[in-house]
C-alpha angles and dihedrals in degrees: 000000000000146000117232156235089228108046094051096055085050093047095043087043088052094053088046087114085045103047103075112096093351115123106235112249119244151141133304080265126047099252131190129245098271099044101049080053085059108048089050089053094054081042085048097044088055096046089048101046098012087221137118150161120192136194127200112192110187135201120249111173120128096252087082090067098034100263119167113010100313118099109243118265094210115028090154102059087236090153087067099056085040094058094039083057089053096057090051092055090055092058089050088055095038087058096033079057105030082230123143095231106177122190136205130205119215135158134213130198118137088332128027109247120196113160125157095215087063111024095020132227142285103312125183114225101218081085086060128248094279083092084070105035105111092037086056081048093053093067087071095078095030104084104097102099110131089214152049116221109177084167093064089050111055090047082056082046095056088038107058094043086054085060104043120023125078115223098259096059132103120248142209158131141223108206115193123187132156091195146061122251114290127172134187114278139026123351088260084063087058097049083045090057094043094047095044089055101082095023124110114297100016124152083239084071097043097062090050101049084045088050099236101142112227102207096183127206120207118199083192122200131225104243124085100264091079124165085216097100090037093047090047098053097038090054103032107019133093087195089074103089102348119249101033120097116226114244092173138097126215121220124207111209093174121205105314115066105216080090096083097084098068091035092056093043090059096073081062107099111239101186106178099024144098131221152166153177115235148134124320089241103041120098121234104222122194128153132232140201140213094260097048096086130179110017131187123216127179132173136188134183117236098223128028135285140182119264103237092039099066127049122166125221144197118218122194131213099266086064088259111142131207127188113235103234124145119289145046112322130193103208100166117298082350134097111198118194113200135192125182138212114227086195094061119036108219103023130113149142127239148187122199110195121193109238118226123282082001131128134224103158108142144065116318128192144217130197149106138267114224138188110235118345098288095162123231148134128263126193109208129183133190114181115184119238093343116243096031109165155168124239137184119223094210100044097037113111100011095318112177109268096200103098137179119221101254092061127104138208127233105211116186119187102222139184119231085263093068090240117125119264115226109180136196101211132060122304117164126179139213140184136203138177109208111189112209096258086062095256111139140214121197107216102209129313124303124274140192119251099184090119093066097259146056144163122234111188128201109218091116085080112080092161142063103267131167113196146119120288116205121183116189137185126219111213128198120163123228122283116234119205119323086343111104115219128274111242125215143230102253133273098232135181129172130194128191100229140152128215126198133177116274092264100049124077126267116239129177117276095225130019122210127190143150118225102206096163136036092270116026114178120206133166129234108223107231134180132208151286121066122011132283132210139181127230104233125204142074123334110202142141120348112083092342122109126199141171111293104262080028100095102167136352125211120240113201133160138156095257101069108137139023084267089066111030133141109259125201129187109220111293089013118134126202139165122247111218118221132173127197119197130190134188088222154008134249150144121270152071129306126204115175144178110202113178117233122191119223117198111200116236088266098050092229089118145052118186126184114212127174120236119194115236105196122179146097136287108210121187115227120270103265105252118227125283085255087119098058100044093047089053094051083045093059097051093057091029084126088053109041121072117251079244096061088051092048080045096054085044096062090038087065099021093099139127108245100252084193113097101041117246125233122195135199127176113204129193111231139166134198108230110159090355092296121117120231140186105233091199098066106005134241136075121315121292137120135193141236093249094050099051100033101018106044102025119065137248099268112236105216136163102226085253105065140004140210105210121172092337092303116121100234112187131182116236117203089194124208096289114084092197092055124096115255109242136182126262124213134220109244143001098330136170113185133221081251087056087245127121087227138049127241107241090258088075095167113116094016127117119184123190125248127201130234101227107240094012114121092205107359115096120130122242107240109207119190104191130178116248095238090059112142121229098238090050090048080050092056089046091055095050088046088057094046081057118038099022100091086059097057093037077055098047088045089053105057083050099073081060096076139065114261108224118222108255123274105191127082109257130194119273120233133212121226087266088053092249118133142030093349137228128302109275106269094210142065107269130080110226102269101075116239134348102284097188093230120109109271122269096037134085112009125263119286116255097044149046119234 
């Protein structure tokens, strides 16, 4: 996602009238080009999916605390309140937005350093950033690394979103450093891994290419050897590794670290404000008007004051001033809620809402008041009715992004709230197509939008094109008596579509998949009329971008050539079968540009058109070492005692605590062969926020769990030779149609019965927290399906007689450490009967 060339001409050509003794809006920090682009298309991306994933990587080399002979460029820990803010922020925009933003803390030194048990996982913000407050706290007494790696960092970078984020989400990084790039070894090392950063090939290249933005913060020094140019290029400029575009910002916190806060708050999209960075004495003027309601300002200096010597203050229209400490303020017809921050004197966050019937139309002001002229710097920010948005009729909610040409698209400009915003001031929208090879397409002239709603049309397509659209409103506020308005940094959206002729097939405009296994098959949702095909073959090099040891992937499908296309009568709807094989597996990002083939209705023509496939490739969580024990057990196995082999058995006999388990009961009953939740109605299904975001990480031993409420053991059963497996409490039947789980428990359910219903059980479902969205989708399904089966199959099984257990089980202390508790329920730790003699061919209804 970009911002373009075109957009801005058109924007800048639309505010011609404007233009003329207006200040230009921008950020807290004066930004370049580049770099503003790429803040509105993060802001864009999460207007757009509502959904992030971010990832702060902080410095922790001793510079920070004054090791070695340098003085230290941080002695008061600012960088952790300041991340601590940040979160915050990011709980304020996930709520402005209604969007599930989830952050990640990491370090870096001489190596990267992410785990969880330290800097915890993946956590979503809308909890607050209490979730994360001892890990913040942690970077205190973490600043005594003799180097600084970005190298390493970046790789961990790559690597952590590979293992965590879904295809659809947003993704960036805040990487914060205070010196410039060391490594291990003589000067001539330092001036190879600088060098090494922006070349071919570099990390830097793939997260752009994988589209994971890098916004950089530099807490610079005051000797020659500076970051700032690094940071710069490694974050803004196309220079750094040829043939990437930069999709990052760079952040100069100068030499005080008080700074950081408002470094840190710029990654944070602002659509509908206006900011800057100026002197601690000089106002910061913007007008409202009366439609613009509520409206959220913030400063912070950017040194440090004492506290009794600043106070900011907010001055009206009417020339009434009201200083800006924390609580609820009257300043006219407007009411002003402040809160403070102790760590930083001066600053502070506010929200000015318009009072009923009342009037605030007029030039406002911003500024301190300081006592004597100590000099210093302020960033200061005022965004209009927080959460403003566009928003398409026809791709809102999982529309259908495959378009014709004669279609057109309803925009409404709305307020958090989901009411429609009517302004009085000036919105004009624009709309633009960009290929993938950068070619766009200006879709009509622009239009003003400031009545809440517009049409864009595509007829200026006449081809099929597959491309971004990105529609973006201009804001200024409305002037008020001889004070010009106060423009706006831009409400932005972007969709991945694709538009054909009226007689060609619609196809998606993006297409996002994660390849978890050697072969992974997906469809491709099509619509009539005409035929589709697929180009098959190796994809490889070029614009695509794939793990590091992964160097192509083969795309195949049945439809591979006109012969065989997929042909569709007008409003039919089909499925294109695809297939992507790999010779191997690893972690990391994928970004690909298969080529489909569209026949027109009349079969007269074939047009290729490229359609972007994003996602991640993850490598399979290593098993335990259970194979390889069990093979050197064999060869000795007349030498070594039946014991040695149960012992290696229960050595290797646990339950992965990596990834982290989730688990979710849910009360369900069979009623016509369909299975439904009987707590809030309707058939079977379950969402991403329920299962990962509302449950907690479960805490096990390897040896028993407690998921859900439910006592879950593992049973190593009589046969040495046989897998462990894990017994469940009840009357159970598993996804797999056992009564007990393999070990590898992640992304398995199993039903329980209720004992004396005759329908009524809960699915209970153990998923791995790095589950994607669209695989806990395809759970879900496969419960819908199969799940009146196993609640069946559960139930009949209150009707018998549990025997007593018959295997030796592993013994448990009173902390649950140890060998376990016998197994509570009926079966004996080896699944069903298999008919075979014991000690030979698993057990049916799994694989081991």
């Amino acid at each position: 996602m970009k911002t373009t060339p075109a957009l801005r001409l058109l924007a800048a050509t639309a505010t011609t009238a404007l233009a003329v003794g207006l200040a230009a809006p921008g950020t807290a920090q004066d930004l370049s080009p580049r770099a503003q682009d790429s803040l509105d298309d993060f802001g864009s991306c999460l207007a757009t999916t509502k959904r992030a994933d971010i990832l702060f990587v902080l410095d922790e080399s001793g510079s920070l605390s004054g090791q070695g002979a340098t003085a230290p460029t941080d002695p008061e820990h600012v960088r952790v309140e300041a991340t601590r803010d940040l979160v915050r922020q990011f709980q304020t925009l996930a709520e402005d937005l209604d969007a599930d933003i989830n952050v990640k803390l990491a370090g870096f030194g001489q190596h990267y350093r992410s785990d969880p048990a330290v800097y915890g996982g993946w956590t979503s913000v809308q909890g607050g950033v209490e979730k994360l407050s001892s890990q913040i706290d942690g970077f205190r007494d973490r600043a005594n690394d003799g180097y600084t790696t970005y190298g390493a960092a970046f790789d961990g970078m790559l690597q952590e979103f590979a293992r965590h984020s879904d295809a659809g989400a947003c993704k960036a990084t805040l990487f914060f450093t205070d010196g410039m790039l060391t490594v291990e070894g003589p000067p001539e090392a330092d001036a190879a891994a600088r060098a090494a950063v922006c070349a071919e090939g570099s990390p830097v290249g793939m997260l752009r290419r994988a589209d994971i933005r890098l916004f950089s913060v530099g807490l610079i020094p005051t000797d020659s050897d500076t970051p700032e140019e690094l940071l710069r290029n490694i974050s803004e400029e196309d220079s750094c590794v040829p043939g990437t575009t930069a999709n990052g910002a760079f952040f100069n916190a100068g030499t005080d670290a008080a700074a950081l806060f408002s470094a840190f708050r710029n990654i944070i999209p602002a659509p509908g404000s206006a900011g800057a960075t100026q002197g601690i004495h000089e106002p910061f003027p913007f007008v409202l008007d009366d439609t613009v309601a509520p409206v959220r300002i913030s400063a912070q200096p950017t040194s440090r004051f004492d506290a009794a010597t600043i106070t900011p203050v907010l001055t009206a229209p009417d020339g009434q001033t009201l200083d800006l400490v924390p609580g609820e303020h009257q300043l006219g017809d407007t009411t002003v809620t402040v809160t403070g921050v102790d760590s930083l004197p001066g600053m502070f966050d506010g929200t000015m809402t318009l009072n009923n019937g009342g009037t605030w139309a007029g030039r406002w002001q911003l500024g301190y008041r300081v006592d004597g002229d100590a000099p210093g710097d302020y960033a200061a920010s005022v965004q209009i009715s927080p959460g403003l948005h566009l928003r398409v009729a026809e791709l809102a909610e999982g529309g259908h992004t495959g378009l014709a040409s004669t279609d057109q698209l309803h925009v409404s400009l709305l307020r958090a709230t989901g009411e429609q915003a009517v302004l009085a001031g000036t919105a004009d929208l624009t709309a633009v197509l960009t290929s993938p090879d950068g070619t766009e397409t200006v879709l009509g002239a622009p239009q003003s939008i400031a009545g809440g709603t517009a049409v864009v049309p595509l007829d200026a397509v006449d081809r099929p094109l597959t491309g971004e659209l990105t529609l973006r409103a201009d804001i200024t506020t409305q002037g008020a008596d001889d004070a010009p308005g106060t423009p706006l940094t831009p409400i932005q959206v972007t969709h991945g579509i694709t538009v054909t002729p009226v007689n060609m097939p619609r196809i998606p405009g993006e297409i996002n998949v994660d390849l978890e296994e050697r072969d992974t098959t997906f469809t491709i949702p099509v619509s009539g009329p005409g035929a589709v095909w697929i180009e098959e073959g190796e994809l490889a090099g070029g614009d695509s971008l794939l793990p590091a040891g992964v160097d192509s992937l083969q795309l195949s499908s049945p439809h591979n050539s006109a012969a065989t296309a997929l042909e569709l009568a007008e409003g039919e709807s089909g499925e294109l079968e695809v297939t992507v094989s790999t010779p191997a597996l690893a972690d990391g990002p994928v970004s690909l540009l298969p080529t489909l083939h569209l026949i027109s209705e009349e079969g007269d023509t074939d047009e290729a058109v490229s359609v972007p496939l994003n996602g991640s490739m993850r490598a399979p969580v290593s098993a335990p070492v259970f194979g390889l024990a069990l093979g050197l057990a064999l060869l000795l196995a007349l030498l070594i005692p039946l014991g040695l082999l149960y012992l290696l058995k229960y050595l290797t006999g646990t339950i992965p605590r990596n990834p982290g388990l989730h688990a979710l009961a849910v009360p369900v009953q069979t009623e016509d062969g369909r299975l439904l939740r009987t707590d809030i109605g309707g058939d079977f299904r379950v969402t991403y926020d329920e299962i990962i975001n509302s449950t907690p990480r479960l805490v096990h031993n390897g040896r028993s769990l407690t998921a859900a409420g439910r006592p879950l053991q593992v049973a190593l059963g009589w046969n040495p030779f046989g897998p462990a497996r894990v017994s469940l409490p009840g009357a159970a039947v598993t996804d797999l149609g056992d009564t007990t789980l393999p070990l590898a428990v992640h992304n398995h359910w199993y039903a329980e019965a209720t004992p004396g219903a005759a329908d009524h059980g809960h699915v209970i479902l153990l998923v791995d927290e790095f589950i994607t969205r669209d695989k806990l989708d395809a759970l879900a399904s496969e419960i819908a399906a199969e799940g009146p089966d196993r609640l069946r199959r559960a139930l009949d099984l209150t009707d018998e007689e549990p025997p007593a257990p018959d295997t030796p089980t592993t013994p448990t202390t009173a902390t649950g450490e140890g060998w376990g508790d016998p197994s509570p329920t009926r079966d004996t730790g080896w699944g069903p009967d298999t008919g075979q003699a014991p000690g030979w061919g698993p057990p049916t209804g799994h694989t081991p």
